[in-house]
N, CA, C and O of each residue as an XYZ file, in Angstrom:
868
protein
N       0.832     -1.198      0.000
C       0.000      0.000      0.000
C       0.871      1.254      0.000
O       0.652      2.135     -0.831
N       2.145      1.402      1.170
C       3.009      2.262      0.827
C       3.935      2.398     -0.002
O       4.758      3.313     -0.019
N       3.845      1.370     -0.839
C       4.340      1.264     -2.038
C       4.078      2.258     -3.021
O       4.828      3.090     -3.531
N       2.654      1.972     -3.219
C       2.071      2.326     -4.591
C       1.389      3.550     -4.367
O       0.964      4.195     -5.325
N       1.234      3.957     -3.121
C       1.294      5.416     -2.525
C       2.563      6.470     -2.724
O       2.416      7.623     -3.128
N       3.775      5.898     -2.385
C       5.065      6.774     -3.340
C       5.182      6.878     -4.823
O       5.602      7.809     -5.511
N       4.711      5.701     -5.160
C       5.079      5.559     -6.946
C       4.100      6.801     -7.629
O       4.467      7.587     -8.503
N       2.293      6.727     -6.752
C       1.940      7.783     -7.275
C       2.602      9.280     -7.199
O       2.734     10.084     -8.122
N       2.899      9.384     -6.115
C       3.186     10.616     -5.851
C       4.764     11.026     -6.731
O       5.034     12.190     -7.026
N       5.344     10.282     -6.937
C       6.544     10.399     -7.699
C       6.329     10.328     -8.886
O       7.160     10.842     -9.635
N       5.176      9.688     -9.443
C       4.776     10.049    -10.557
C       3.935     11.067    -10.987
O       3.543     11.312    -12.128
N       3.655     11.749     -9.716
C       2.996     13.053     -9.699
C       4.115     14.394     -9.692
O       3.827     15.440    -10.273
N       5.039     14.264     -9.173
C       6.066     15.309     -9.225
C       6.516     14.880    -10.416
O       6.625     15.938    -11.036
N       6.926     13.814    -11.308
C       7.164     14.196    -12.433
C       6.140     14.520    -13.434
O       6.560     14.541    -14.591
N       4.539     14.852    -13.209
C       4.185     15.091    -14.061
C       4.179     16.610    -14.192
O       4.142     17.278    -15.225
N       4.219     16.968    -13.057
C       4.185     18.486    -12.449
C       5.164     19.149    -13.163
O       4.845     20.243    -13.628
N       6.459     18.672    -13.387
C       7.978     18.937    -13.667
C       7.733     19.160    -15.492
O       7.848     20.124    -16.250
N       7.425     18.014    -15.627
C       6.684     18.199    -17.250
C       5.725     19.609    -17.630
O       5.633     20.244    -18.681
N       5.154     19.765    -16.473
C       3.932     20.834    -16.783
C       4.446     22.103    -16.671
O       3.921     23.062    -17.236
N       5.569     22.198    -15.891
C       6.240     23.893    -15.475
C       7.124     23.488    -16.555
O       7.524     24.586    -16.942
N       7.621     22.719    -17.206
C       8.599     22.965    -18.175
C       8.280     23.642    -19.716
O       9.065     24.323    -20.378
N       6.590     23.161    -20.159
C       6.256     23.375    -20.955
C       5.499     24.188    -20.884
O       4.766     24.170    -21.873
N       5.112     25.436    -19.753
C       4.751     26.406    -19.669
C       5.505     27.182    -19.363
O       5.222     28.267    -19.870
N       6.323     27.207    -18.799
C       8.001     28.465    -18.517
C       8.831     28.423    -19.672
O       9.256     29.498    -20.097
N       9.174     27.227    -20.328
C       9.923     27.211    -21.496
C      11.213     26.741    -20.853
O      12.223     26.572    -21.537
N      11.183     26.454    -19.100
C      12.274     26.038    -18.631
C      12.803     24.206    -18.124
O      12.166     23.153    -18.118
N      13.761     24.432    -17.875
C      14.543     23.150    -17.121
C      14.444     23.306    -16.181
O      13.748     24.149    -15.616
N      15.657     21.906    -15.414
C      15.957     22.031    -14.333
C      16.830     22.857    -14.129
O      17.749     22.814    -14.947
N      16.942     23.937    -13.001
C      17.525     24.999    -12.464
C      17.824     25.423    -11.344
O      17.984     24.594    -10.448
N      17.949     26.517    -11.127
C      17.808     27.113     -9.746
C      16.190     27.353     -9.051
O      15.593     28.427     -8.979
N      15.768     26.152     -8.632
C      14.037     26.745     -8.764
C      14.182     26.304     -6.726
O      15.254     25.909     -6.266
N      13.281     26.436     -6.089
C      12.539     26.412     -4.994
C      12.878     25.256     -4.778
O      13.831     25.251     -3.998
N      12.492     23.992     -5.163
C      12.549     22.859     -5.075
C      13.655     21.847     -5.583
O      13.599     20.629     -5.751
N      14.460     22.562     -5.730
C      15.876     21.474     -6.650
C      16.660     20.786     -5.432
O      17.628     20.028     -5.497
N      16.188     21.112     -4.654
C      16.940     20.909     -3.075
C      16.674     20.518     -2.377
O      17.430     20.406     -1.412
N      14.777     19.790     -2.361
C      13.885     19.648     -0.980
C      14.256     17.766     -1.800
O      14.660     17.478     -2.926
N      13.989     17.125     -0.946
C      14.022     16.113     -0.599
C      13.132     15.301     -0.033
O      13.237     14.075      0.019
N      12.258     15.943      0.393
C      10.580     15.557      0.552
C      10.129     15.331     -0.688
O      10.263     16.134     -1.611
N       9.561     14.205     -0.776
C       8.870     14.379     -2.282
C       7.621     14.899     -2.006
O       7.246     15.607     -2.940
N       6.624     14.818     -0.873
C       5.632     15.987     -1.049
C       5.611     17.384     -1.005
O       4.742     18.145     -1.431
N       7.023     17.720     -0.250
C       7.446     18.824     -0.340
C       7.269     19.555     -1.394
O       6.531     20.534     -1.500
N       8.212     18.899     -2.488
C       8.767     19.095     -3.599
C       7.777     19.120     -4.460
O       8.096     20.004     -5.255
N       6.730     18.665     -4.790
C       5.314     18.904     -5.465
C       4.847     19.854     -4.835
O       4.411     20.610     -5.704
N       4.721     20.157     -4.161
C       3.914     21.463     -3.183
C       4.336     23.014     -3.992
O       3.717     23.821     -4.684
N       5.810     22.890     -3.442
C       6.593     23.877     -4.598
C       6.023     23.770     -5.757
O       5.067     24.498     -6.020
N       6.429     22.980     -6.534
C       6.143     22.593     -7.854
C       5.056     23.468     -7.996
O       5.173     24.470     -8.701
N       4.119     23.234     -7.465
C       2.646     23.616     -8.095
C       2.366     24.411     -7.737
O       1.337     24.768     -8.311
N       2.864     25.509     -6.523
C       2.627     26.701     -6.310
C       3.048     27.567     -7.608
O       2.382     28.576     -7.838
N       3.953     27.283     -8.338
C       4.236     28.026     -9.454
C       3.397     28.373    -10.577
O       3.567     29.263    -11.410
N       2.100     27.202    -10.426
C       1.511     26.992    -11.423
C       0.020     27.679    -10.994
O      -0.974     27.606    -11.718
N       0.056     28.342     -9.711
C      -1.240     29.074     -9.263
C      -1.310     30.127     -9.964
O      -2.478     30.371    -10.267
N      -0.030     31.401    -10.648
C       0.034     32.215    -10.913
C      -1.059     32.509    -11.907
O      -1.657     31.563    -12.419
N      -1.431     34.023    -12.285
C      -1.931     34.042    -13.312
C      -1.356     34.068    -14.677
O      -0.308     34.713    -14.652
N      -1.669     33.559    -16.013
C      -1.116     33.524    -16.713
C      -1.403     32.240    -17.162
O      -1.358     31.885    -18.340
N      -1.712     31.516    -16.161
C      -1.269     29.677    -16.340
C      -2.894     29.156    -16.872
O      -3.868     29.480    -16.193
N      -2.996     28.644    -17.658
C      -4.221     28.166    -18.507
C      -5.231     27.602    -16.595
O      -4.806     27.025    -15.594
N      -6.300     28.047    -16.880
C      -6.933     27.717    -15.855
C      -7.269     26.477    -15.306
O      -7.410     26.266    -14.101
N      -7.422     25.489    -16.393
C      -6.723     24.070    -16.049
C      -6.283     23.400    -15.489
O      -6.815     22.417    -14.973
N      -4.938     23.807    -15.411
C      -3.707     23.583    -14.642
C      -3.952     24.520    -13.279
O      -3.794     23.942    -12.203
N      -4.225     25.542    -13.264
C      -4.294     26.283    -11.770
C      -5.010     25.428    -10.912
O      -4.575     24.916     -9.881
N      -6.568     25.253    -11.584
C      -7.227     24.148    -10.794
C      -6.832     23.072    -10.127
O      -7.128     22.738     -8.980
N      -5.963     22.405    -11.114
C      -4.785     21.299    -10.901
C      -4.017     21.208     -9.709
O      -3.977     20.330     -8.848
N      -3.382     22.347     -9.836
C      -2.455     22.900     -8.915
C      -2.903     22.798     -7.528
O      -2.306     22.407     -6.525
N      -4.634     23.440     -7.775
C      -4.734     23.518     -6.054
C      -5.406     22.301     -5.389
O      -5.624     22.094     -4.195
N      -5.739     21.377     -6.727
C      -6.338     20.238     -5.857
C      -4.821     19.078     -5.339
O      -4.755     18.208     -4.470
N      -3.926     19.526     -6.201
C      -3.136     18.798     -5.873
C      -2.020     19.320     -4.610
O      -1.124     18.586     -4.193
N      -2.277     20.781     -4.082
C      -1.885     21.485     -2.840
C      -2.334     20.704     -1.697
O      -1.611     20.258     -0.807
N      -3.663     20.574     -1.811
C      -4.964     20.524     -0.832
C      -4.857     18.907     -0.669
O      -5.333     18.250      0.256
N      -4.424     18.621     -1.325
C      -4.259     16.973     -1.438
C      -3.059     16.491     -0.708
O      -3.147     15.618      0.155
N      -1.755     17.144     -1.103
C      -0.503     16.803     -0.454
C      -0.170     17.534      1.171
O       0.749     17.218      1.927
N      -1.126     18.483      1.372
C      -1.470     19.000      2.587
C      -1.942     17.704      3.402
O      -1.416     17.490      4.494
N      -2.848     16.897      2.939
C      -3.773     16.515      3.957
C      -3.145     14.855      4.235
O      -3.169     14.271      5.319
N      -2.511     14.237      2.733
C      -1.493     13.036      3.038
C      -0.421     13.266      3.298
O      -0.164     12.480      4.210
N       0.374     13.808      3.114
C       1.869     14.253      2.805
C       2.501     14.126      4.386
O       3.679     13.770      4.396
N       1.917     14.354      5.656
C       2.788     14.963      6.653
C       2.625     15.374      7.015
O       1.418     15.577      6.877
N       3.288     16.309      8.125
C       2.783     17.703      9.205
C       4.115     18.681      8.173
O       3.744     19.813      7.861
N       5.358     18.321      7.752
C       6.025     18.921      6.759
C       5.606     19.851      5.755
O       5.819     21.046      5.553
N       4.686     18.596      4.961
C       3.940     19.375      3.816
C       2.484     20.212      4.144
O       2.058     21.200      3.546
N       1.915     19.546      5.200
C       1.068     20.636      5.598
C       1.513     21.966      5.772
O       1.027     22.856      5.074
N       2.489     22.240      6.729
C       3.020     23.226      7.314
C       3.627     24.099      5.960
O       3.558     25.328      5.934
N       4.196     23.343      4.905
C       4.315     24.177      3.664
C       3.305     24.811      3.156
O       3.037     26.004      3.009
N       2.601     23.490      2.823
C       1.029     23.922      2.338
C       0.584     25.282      2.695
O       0.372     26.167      1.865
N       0.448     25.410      4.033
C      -0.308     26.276      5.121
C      -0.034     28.001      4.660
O      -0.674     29.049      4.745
N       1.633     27.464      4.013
C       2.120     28.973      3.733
C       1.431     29.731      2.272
O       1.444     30.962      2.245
N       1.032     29.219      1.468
C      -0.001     29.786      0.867
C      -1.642     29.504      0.398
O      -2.228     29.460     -0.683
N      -2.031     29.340      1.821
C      -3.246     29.808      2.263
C      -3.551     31.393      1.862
O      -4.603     31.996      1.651
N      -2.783     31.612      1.858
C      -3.195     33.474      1.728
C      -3.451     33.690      0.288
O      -4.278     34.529     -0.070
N      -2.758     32.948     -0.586
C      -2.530     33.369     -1.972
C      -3.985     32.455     -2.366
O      -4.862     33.108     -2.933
N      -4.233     31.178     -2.126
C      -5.560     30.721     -2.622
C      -6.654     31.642     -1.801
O      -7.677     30.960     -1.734
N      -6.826     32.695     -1.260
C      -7.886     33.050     -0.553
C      -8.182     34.215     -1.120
O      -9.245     34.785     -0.876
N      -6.905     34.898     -2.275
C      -6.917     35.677     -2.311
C      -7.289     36.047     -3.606
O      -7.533     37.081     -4.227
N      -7.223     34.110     -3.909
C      -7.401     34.185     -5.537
C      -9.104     33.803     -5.442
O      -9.736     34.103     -6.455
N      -9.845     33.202     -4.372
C     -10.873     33.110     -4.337
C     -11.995     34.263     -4.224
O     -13.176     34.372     -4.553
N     -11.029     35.065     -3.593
C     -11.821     36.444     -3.571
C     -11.343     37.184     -4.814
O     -12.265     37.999     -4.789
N     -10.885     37.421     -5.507
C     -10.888     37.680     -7.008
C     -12.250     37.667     -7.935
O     -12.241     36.787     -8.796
N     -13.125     38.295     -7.903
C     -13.927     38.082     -8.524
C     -13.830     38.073    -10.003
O     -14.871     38.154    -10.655
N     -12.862     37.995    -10.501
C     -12.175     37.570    -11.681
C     -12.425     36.053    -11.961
O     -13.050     35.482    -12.855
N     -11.596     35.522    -10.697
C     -11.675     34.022    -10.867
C     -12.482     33.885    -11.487
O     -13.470     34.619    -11.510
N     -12.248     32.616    -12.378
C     -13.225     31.175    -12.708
C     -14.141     30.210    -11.815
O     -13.656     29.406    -11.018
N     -15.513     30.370    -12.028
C     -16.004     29.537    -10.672
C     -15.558     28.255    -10.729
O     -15.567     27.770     -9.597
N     -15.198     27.548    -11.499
C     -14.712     26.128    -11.057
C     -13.162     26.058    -10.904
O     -12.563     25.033    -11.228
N     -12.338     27.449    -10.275
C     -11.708     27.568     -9.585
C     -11.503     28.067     -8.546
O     -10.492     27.907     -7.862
N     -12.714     28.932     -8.224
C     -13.004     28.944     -6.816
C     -13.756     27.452     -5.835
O     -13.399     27.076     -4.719
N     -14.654     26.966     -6.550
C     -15.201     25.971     -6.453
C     -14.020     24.860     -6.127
O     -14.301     24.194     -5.131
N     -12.693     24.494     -6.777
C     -11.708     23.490     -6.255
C     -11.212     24.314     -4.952
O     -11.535     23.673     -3.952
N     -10.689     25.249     -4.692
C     -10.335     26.324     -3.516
C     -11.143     25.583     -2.276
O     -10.642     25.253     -1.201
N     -12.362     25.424     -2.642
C     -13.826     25.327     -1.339
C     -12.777     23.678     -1.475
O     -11.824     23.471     -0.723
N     -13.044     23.080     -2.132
C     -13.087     21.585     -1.985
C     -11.355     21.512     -1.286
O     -11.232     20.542     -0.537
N     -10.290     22.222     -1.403
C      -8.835     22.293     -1.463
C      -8.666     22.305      0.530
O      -7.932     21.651      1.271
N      -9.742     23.385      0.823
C      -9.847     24.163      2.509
C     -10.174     22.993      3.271
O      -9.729     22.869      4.412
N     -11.066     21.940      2.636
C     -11.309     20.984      3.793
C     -10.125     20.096      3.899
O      -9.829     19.660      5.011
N      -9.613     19.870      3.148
C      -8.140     18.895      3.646
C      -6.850     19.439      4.378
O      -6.028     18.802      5.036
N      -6.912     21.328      3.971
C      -6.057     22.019      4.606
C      -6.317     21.910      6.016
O      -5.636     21.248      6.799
N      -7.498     22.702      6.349
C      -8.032     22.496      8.113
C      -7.254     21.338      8.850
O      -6.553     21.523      9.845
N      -7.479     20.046      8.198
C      -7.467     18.849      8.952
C      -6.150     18.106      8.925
O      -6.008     16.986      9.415
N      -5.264     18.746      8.366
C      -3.532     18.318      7.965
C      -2.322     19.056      9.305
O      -1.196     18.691      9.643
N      -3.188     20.180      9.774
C      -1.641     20.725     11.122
C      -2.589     22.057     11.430
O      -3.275     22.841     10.774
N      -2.212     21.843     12.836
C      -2.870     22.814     13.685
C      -2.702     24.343     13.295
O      -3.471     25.268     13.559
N      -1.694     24.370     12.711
C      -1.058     25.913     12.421
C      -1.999     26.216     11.247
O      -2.060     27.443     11.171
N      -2.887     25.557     10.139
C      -3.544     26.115      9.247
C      -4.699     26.036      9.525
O      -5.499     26.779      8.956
N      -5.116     25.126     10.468
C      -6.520     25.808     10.996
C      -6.519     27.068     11.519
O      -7.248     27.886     10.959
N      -5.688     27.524     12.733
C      -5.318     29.246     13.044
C      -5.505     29.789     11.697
O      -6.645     30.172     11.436
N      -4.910     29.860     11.096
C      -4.476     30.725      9.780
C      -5.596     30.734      9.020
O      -5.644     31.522      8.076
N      -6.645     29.902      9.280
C      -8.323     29.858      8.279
C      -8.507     31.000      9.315
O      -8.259     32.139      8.918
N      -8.853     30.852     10.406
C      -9.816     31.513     11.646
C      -9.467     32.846     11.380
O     -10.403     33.631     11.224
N      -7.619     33.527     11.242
C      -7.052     34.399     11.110
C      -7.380     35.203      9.930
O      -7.699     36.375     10.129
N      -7.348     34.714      8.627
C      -8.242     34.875      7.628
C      -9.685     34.742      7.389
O     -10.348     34.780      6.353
N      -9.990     34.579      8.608
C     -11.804     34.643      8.019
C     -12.751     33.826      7.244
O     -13.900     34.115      6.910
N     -11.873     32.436      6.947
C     -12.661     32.091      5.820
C     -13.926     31.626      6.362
O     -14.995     31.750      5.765
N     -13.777     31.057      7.570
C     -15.018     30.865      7.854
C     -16.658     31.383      7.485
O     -17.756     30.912      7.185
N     -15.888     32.850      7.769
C     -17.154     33.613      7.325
C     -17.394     33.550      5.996
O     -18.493     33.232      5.542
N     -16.151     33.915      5.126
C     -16.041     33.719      3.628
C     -17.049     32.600      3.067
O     -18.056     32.831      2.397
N     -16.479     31.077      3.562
C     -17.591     30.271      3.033
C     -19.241     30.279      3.562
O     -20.252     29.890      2.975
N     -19.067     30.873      4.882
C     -20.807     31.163      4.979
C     -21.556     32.052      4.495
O     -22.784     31.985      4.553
N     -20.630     33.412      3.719
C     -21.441     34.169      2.906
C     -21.802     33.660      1.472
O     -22.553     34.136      0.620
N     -20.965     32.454      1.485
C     -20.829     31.531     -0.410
C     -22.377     30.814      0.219
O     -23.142     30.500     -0.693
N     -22.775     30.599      1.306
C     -24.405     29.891      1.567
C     -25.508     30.229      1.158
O     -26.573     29.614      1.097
N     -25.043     31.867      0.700
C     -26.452     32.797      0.759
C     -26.684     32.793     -0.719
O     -27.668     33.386     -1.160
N     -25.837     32.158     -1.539
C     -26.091     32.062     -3.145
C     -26.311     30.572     -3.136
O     -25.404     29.745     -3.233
N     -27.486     30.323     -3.022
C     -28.288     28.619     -3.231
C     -28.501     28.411     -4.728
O     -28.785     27.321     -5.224
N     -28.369     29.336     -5.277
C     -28.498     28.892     -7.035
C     -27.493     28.361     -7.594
O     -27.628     27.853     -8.708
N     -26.260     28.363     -6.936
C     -24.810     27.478     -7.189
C     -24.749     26.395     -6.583
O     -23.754     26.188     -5.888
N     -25.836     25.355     -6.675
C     -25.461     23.994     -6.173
C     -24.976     23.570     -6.007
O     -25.165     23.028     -4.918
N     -23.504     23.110     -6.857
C     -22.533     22.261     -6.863
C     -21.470     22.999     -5.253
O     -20.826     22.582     -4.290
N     -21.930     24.368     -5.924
C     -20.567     25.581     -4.588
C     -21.280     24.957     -3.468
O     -20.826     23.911     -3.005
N     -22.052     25.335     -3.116
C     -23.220     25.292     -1.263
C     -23.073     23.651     -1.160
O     -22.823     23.345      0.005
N     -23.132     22.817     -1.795
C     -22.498     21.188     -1.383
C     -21.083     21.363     -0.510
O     -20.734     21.260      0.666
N     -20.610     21.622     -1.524
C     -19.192     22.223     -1.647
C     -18.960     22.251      0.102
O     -18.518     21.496      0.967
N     -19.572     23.665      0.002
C     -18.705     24.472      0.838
C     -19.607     23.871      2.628
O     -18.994     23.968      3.691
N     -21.039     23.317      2.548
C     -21.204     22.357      3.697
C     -20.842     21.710      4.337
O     -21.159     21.485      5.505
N     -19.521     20.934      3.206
C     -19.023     19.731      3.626
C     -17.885     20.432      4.125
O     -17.357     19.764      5.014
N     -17.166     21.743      3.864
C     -15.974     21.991      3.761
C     -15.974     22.695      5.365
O     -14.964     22.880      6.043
N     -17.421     23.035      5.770
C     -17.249     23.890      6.930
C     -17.532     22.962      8.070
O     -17.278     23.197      9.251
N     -18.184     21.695      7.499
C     -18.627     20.640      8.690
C     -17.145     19.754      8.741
O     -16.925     19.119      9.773
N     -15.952     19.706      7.434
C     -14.635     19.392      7.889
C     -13.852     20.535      9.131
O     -13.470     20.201     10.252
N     -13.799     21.472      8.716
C     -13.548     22.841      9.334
C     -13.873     22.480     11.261
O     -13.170     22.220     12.237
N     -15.007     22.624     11.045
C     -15.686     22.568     12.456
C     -15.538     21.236     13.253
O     -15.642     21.146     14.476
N     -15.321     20.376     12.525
C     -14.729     18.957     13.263
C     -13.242     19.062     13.986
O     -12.928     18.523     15.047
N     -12.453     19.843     13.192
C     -11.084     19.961     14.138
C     -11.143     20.800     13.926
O     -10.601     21.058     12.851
N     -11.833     22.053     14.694
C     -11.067     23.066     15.201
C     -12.559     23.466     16.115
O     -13.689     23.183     15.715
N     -12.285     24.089     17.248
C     -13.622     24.527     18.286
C     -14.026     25.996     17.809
O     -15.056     26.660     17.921
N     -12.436     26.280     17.072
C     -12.462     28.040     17.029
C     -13.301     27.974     15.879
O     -14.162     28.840     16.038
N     -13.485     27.360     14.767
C     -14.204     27.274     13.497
C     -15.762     27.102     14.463
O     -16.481     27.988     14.924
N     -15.865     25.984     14.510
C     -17.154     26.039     15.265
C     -18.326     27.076     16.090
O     -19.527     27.073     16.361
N     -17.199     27.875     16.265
C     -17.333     28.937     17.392
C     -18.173     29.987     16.100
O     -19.367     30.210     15.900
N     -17.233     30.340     15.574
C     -17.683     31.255     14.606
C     -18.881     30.661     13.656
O     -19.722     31.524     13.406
N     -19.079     29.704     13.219
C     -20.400     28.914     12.536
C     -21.217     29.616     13.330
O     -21.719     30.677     12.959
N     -21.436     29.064     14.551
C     -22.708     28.831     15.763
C     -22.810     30.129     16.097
O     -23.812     30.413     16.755
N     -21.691     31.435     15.704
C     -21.960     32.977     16.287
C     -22.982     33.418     15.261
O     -23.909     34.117     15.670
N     -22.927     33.084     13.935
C     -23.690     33.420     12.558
C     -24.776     32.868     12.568
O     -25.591     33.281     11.744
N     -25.127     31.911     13.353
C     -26.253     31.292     13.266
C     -27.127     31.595     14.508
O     -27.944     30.746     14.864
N     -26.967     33.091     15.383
C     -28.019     33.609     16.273
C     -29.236     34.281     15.251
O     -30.402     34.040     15.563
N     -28.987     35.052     14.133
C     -30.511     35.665     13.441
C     -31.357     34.704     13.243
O     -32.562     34.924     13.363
N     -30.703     33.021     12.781
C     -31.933     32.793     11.628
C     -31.719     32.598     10.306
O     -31.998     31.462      9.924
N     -31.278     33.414      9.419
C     -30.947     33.235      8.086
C     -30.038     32.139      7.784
O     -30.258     31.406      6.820
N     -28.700     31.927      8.797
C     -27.848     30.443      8.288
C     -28.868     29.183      8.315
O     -28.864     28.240      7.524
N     -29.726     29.386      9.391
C     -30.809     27.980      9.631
C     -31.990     27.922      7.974
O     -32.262     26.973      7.239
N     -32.254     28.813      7.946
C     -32.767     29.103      6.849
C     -32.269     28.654      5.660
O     -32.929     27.830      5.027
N     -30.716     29.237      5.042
C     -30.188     28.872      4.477
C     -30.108     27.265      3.911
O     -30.366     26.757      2.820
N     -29.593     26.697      5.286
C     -28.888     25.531      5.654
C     -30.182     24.606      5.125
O     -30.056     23.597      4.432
N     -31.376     25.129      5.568
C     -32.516     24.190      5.225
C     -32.760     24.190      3.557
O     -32.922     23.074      3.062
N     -32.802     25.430      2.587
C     -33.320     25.044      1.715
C     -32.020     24.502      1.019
O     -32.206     24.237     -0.168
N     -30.448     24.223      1.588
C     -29.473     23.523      0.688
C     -29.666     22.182      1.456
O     -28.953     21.308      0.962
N     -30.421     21.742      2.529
C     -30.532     20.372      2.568
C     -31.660     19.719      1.918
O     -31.815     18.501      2.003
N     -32.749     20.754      1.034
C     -33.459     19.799      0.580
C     -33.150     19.375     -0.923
O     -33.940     18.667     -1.548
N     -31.998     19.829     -1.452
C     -31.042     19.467     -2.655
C     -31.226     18.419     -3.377
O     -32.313     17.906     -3.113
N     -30.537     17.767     -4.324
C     -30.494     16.145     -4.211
C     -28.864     16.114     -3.512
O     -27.887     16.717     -3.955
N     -28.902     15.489     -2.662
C     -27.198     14.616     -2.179
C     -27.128     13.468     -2.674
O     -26.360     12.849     -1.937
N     -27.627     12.515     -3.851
C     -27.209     11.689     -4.090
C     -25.730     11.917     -4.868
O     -25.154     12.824     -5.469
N     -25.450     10.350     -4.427
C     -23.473     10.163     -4.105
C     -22.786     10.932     -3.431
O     -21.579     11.155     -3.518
N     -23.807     11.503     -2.504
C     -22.944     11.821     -1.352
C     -23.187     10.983     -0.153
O     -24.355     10.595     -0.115
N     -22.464     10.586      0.825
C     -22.757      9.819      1.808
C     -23.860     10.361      3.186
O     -24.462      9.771      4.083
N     -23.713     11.791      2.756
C     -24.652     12.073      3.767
C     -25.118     13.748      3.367
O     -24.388     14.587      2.840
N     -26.494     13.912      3.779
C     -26.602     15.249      3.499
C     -25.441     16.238      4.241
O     -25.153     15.813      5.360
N     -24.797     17.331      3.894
C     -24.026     18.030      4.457
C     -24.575     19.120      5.507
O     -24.147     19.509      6.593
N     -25.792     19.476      4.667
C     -26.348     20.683      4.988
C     -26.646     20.268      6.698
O     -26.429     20.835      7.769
N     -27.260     18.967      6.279
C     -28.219     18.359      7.464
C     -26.935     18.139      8.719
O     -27.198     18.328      9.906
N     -25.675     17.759      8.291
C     -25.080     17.390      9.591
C     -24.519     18.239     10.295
O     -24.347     18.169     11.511
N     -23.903     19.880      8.919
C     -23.895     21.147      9.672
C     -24.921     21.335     10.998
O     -24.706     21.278     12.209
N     -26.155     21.588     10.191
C     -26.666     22.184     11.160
C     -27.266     21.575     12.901
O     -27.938     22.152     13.756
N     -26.598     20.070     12.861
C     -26.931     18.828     13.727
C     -25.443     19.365     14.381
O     -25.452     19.256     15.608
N     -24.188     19.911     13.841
C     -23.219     20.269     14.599
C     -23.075     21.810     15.309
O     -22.475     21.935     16.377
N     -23.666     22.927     14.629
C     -24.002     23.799     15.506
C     -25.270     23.993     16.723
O     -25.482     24.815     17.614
N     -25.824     23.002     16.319
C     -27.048     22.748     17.508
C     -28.760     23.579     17.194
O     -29.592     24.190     17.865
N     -28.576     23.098     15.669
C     -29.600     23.625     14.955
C     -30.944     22.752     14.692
O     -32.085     23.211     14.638
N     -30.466     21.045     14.501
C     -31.460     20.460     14.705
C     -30.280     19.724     15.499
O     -29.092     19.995     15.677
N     -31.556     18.124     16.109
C     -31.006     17.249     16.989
C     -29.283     16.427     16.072
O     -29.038     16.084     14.915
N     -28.728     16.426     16.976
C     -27.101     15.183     16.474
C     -27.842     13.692     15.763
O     -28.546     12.783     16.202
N     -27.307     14.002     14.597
C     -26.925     11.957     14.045
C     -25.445     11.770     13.783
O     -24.643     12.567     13.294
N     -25.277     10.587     14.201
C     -23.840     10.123     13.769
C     -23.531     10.336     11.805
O     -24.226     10.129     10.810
N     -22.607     10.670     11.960
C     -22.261     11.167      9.952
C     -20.655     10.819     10.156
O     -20.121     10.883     11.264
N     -19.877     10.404      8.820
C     -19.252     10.110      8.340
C     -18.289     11.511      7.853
O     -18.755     12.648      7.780
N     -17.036     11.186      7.583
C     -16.229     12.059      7.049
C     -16.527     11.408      5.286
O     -16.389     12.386      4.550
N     -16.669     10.888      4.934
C     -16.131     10.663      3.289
C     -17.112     11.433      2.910
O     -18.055     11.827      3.596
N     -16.794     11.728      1.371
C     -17.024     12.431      0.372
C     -17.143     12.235     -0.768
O     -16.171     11.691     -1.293
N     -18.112     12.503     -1.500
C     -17.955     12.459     -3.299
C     -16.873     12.529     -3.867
O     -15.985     13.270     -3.443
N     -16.726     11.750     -4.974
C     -15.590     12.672     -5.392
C     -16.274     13.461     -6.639
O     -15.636     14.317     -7.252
């Protein structure tokens, strides 16, 4: 199993290596990563290069599912790398430029960040996203986003109290309960569990059921 868990990932830094080569026009060089020795490390780098703008949107997407990914297997190492540009995906999410199905990987990218090293949950709370994804609630006509971002705040709120804290402060008017209800009557099929429904069973909105961490893919 830890076998074929390195082979991917080594076959993931070289695909990465392929992808900055034929978009920079460059080699191997003096880059960030010629030196790390982590191989999740070393993809992490890799693909931060490829967030920039400029880079076919594609590949950016790419980039951050494969951040959000090596954050959450990789280590407390690669988390802790990871963690360091949190700022730059938050910043590209608030871009109203962006592409929604690159803000949309961003939402899906945050739940594996949270749950990879204590230092990037701070750094969500510190940044706000919390709130960020609960104002993405109040647009229910983006289905695929409000799935999204349910699951991403009920990851959120599972490890960390401070996330939680802030959910359950937004939810004194009324409107998050509101919200929360007309994105649980959705369809969730292939999802393992409604999201909406276990949010609001974790801020103390309706009664607790036992729910699952997995996810669609």
């Amino acid at each position: 199993m830890f076998q074929s868990v390195r082979r991917a990932v080594v076959q993931g830094v070289e695909k990465t290596w392929n992808t900055l080569a034929s978009h920079t026009g460059e080699g191997k060089g003096d880059h960030a990563w010629d030196d790390e020795t982590n191989i999740y490390k070393r993809e992490i780098l890799m693909n931060r290069q490829l967030l920039d703008e400029g880079q076919d949107v594609e590949v950016r997407i790419e980039a951050v599912r494969k951040i959000g990914h090596l954050a959450y297997t990789g280590g407390q190492e690669a988390a802790k790398l990871a963690g360091m540009y949190l700022e730059r995906l938050i910043d590209c999410y608030q871009d109203t430029s962006s592409p929604p199905p690159l803000r949309l990987q961003i939402v899906k990218s945050l739940s594996e960040f949270g749950r990879s090293h204590r230092d990037n949950a701070d750094k969500i709370i510190k940044m706000e996203v919390p709130q960020l994804l609960l104002d993405n609630l109040k647009i229910v006509s983006d289905f695929r986003s409000v799935r999204w971002t349910c699951y991403t705040l009920v990851s959120l709120c599972s490890v960390s109290l401070a996330v939680l804290k802030v959910v359950q402060s937004n939810s004194e008017d009324g409107s998050l309960k509101n919200n929360l209800s007309l994105i649980s009557e959705l369809s969730w099929r292939a999802w393992p569990r409604n999201y909406a429904t276990v949010l609001m069973e974790l801020i103390g909105l309706t009664r607790p059921q036992v729910f699952s961490q997995e996810v669609a893919e």
